[in-house]
C-alpha positions in Angstrom: -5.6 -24.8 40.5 -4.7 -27.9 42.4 -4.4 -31.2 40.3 -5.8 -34.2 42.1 -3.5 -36.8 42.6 -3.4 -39.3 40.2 -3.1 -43.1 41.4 -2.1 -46.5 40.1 -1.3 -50.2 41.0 1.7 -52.2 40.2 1.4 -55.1 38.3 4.4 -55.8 37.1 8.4 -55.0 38.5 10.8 -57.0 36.6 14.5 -55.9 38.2 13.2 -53.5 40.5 11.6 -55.2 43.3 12.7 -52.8 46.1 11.5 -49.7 44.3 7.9 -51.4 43.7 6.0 -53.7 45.0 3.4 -55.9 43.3 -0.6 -54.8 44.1 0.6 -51.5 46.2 -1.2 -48.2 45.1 1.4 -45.9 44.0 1.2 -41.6 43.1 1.5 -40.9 40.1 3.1 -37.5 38.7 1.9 -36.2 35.8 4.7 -36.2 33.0 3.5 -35.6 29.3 7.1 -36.1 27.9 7.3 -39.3 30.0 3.9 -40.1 28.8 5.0 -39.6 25.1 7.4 -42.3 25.3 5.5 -44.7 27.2 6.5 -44.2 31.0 5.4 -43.4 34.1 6.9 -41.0 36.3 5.6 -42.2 39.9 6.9 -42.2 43.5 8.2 -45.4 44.3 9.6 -46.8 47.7 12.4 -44.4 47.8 9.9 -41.7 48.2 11.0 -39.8 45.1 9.5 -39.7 41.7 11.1 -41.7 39.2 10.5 -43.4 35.6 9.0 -46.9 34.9 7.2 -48.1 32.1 3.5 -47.5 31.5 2.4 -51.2 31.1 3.8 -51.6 34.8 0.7 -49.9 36.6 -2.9 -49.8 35.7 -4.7 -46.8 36.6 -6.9 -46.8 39.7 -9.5 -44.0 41.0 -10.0 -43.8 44.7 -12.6 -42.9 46.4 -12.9 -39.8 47.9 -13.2 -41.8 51.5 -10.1 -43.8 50.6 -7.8 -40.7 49.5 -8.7 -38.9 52.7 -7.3 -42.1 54.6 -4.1 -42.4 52.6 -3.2 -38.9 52.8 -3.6 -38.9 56.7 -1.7 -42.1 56.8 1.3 -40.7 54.6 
């Protein structure tokens, strides 16, 4: 079964400024264990997936219009 992805915005980035940026929409990778202890496993400006805290992003949903567009522009 295919997840869909899963998106949020960053609203905080204390330290890490070139790995997120304020207001972008960033994926999100599901991570339960991450989850558990209050992070956030999403793909930053390095392209790869990597840990952040929860409180860091709020969680957005897209509409169907929107995804289409940011998956042909990625």
């Amino acid at each position: 079964m295919n997840t869909p992805t899963q998106h949020v915005v960053c609203v905080r980035n204390e330290g890490v400024a070139a790995s997120l940026e304020l207001r972008k929409i960033y994926d999100r990778v599901p991570d339960d264990d991450a989850e558990r202890s209050g992070m956030l496993r999403v793909i930053d400006e390095s392209g790869e997936d990597y840990l952040y805290p929860a409180d860091w992003f709020v969680p957005i949903r897209l509409s169907s219009e929107l995804e289409s567009a940011l998956r042909l522009a990625s």
